[in-house]
N, C-alpha and C positions, 0 to 999 in steps of 0.2 A: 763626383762631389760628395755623397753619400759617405763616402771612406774618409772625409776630411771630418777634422773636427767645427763647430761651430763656432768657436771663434777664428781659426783659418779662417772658413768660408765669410763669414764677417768681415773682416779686415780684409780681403782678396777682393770684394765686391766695394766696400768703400774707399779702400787706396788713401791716399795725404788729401790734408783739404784742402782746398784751391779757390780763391777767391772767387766771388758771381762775377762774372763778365768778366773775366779774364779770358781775353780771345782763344787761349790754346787751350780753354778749359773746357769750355763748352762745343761740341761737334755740330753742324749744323742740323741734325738730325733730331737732338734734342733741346736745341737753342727756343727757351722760352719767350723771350722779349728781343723783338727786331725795329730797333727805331731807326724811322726815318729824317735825316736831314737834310734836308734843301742844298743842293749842290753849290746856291748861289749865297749861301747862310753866309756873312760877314766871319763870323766869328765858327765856323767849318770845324779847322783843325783843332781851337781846343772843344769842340763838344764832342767830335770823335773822340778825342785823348781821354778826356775826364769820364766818358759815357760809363756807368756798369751794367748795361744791355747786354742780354748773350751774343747778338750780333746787331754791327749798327749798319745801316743801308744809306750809302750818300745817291739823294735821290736825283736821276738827270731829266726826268719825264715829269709828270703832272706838277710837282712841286717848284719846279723851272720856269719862270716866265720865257719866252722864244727868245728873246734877245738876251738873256741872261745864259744861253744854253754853253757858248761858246767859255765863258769866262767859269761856269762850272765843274766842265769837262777839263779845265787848267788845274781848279783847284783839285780837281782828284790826283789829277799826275803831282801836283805839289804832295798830295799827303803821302803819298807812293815814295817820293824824296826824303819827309821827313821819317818812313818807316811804318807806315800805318797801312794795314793791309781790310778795307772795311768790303762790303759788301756794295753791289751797286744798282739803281735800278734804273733800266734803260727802256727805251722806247719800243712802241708795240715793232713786230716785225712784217707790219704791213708798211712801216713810216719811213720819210727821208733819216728823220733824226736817227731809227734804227741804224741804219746804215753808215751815219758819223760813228754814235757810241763804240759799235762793233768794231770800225776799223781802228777806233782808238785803243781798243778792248787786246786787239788779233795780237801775238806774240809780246804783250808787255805784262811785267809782273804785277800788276796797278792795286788788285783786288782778290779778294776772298770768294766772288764768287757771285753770280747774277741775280736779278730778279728781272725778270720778262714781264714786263706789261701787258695787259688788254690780250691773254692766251687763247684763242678761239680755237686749234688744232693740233696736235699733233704736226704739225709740216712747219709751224710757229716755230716748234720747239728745235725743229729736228734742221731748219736752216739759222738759227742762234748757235747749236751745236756745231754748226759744221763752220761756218765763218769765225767762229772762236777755237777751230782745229780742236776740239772736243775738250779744252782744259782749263772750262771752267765748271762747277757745279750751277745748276740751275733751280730755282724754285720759280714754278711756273704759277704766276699772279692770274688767276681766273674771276671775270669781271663783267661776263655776261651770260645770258643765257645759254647763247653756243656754249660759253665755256664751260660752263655749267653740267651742259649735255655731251661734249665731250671728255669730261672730268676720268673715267679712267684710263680712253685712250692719252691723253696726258700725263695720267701718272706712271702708265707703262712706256712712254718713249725714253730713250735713254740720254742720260744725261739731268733728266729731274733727279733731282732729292728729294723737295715735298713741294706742295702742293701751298696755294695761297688765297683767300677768300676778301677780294676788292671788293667790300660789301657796301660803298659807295655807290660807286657805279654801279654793280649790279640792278641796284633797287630803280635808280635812273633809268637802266636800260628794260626791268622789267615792270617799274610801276609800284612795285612793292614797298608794303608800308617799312619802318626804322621802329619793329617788334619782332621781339625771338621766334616768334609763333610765323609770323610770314616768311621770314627768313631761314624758317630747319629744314626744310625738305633740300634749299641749295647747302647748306651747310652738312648734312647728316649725307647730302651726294657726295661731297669732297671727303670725308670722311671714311667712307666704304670702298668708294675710289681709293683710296691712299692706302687703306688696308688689302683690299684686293692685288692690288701692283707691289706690295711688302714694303711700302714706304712709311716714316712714320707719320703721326697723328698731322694735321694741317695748321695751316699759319690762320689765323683767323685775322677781320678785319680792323681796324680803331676804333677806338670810341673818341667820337670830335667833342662831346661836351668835357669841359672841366670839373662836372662833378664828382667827386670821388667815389660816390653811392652808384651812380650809374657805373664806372667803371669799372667799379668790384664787381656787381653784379650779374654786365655782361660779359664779363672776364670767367666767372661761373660757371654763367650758360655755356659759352663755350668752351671748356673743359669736360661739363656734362655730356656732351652730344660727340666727343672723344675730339676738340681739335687741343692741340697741346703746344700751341705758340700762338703771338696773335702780334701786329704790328702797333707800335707806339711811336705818337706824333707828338712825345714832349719826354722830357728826360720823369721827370715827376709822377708819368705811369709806369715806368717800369717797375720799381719795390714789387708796388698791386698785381702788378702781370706776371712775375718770378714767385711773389707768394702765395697766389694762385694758383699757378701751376706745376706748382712745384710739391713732391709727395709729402705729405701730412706727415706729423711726428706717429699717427696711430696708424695709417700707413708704413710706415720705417717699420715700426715695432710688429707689425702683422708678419712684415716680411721678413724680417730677421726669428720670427717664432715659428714659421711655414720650414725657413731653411736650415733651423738649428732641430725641430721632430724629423726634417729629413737624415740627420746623421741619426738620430736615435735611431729612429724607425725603418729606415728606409721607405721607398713607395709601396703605400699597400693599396690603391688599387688609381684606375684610370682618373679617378677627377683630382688627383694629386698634379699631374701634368699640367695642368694651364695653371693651379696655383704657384706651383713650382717657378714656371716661365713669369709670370705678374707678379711675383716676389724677386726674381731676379732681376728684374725691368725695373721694377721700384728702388732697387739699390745700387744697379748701374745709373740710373738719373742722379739719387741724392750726391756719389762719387764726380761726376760729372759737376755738381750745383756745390759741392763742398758742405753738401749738406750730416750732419749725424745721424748714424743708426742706433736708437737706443733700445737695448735689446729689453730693460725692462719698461714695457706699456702692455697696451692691450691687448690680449691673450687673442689665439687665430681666428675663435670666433667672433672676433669684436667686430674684424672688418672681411668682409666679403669678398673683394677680391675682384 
């Protein structure tokens, strides 16, 4: 990289812009906003259609009344007909319902790729994987305290991509108040987890009120404490969850100033390397979000890194 020039390395890193939530734009790796919709939602295929979510999740579990289960699981093979390839999330793998979704799931082209409810194990993950003949990706939705305390062995079983924080239930199952402060120690686990197993940052959980304050806010926290997606239960959070999450204009500019003194200069000594890596990550995101690198902002020491 060092041998290129910095505007090469610029335009090689940001690539054409690409609209937010255009499905082949964003990887699910760095997919900021994961909305969920109700499998049994009247009006399904055009919210999938219209969403600009980095991935939408048509939901068959908790969002499903029982008797609505049946006519939900139609609708997905419907949007599958009409070309829509969404995300989906299926029932724990202790449940009967697991065992419909999955077989509905097993060699059909239907979806983008899973989300597991209620993940208490590693053995979760790894009978999901094996009854879907390994081809689907998995983000494994952790939602109690097991899941909690087996958070790395889940991010190392194979077949996860990242990691999910049901911070509903959780708080149900452990008591725990609906404050940032009770809820980091399970959040800052998935977190460490996710980076130990090389996975990226975690999906964080919703925020049920409609207030926008609150939603910016804990959209915040959780970017702060490193989760870098979080799940939305109305189309009208996403913006907030994408511009949230998404690298700052003096971020861009740190990183395009880190990687334009590396063609000067080359590496002069060791703590160049992780800026190096956090500047590159910072502009493979914005490429990915179609977002711009503007090389003139603030100089490297502005942002930290």
């Amino acid at each position: 990289m060092a041998a290129e020039s910095a505007a090469t390395s610029i335009a090689s890193s940001i690539g054409p812009s690409i609209p937010v939530g255009a499905a082949a734009a964003v990887p699910a790796g760095l997919a900021r906003s994961w909305l969920l919709v109700p499998g049994s939602a009247g009006d399904l295929a055009a919210r999938v259609a219209a969403s600009v979510a980095d991935a939408v999740i048509v939901d068959l579990e908790d969002g499903v009344a029982p008797e609505h289960k049946g006519a939900a699981r139609r609708a997905l093979v419907a949007l599958a007909g009409a070309g829509e390839r969404p995300w989906v999330r299926i029932g724990d793998a202790a449940s009967d319902e697991w065992r419909t979704d999955v077989a509905l799931l097993r060699g059909a082209d239907l979806v983008a790729g899973v989300v597991l409810a209620k993940v208490e194990s590693p053995e979760h993950v790894r009978r999901t994987a094996d009854a879907l003949d390994g081809s689907l990706p998995i983000v494994a939705l952790v939602e109690s305290a097991r899941g909690v305390e087996a958070a790395l062995g889940l991010a190392e079983t194979p077949g996860v991509v990242r990691l999910a924080f049901g911070s509903g239930d959780f708080r149900r199952d452990t008591g725990a108040a609906d404050d940032p402060l009770a809820l980091l120690f399970a959040r800052s686990r998935l977190v460490t987890a996710s980076r130990a197993a090389g996975l990226p940052g975690p999906i964080d959980g919703p925020t049920v009120s409609r207030d926008a304050v609150v939603l910016a806010e804990g959209t915040r926290h959780a970017a702060s404490v490193g989760m870098t997606g979080r799940l939305c239960l109305r189309e009208e959070q996403v913006a907030e969850v994408n511009d949230a999450l998404s690298p700052s204009a003096s971020e861009l500019a740190w990183a395009v100033e880190v990687l334009d003194t590396l063609d000067r200069c080359g590496i002069r000594d060791g703590s160049d390397l992780p800026r190096i890596a956090r500047a590159q990550a910072l502009l493979d995101a914005a490429a990915a979000f179609g977002l711009e690198a503007d090389a003139a902002g603030a100089p490297v020491s502005d942002y930290a890194g």
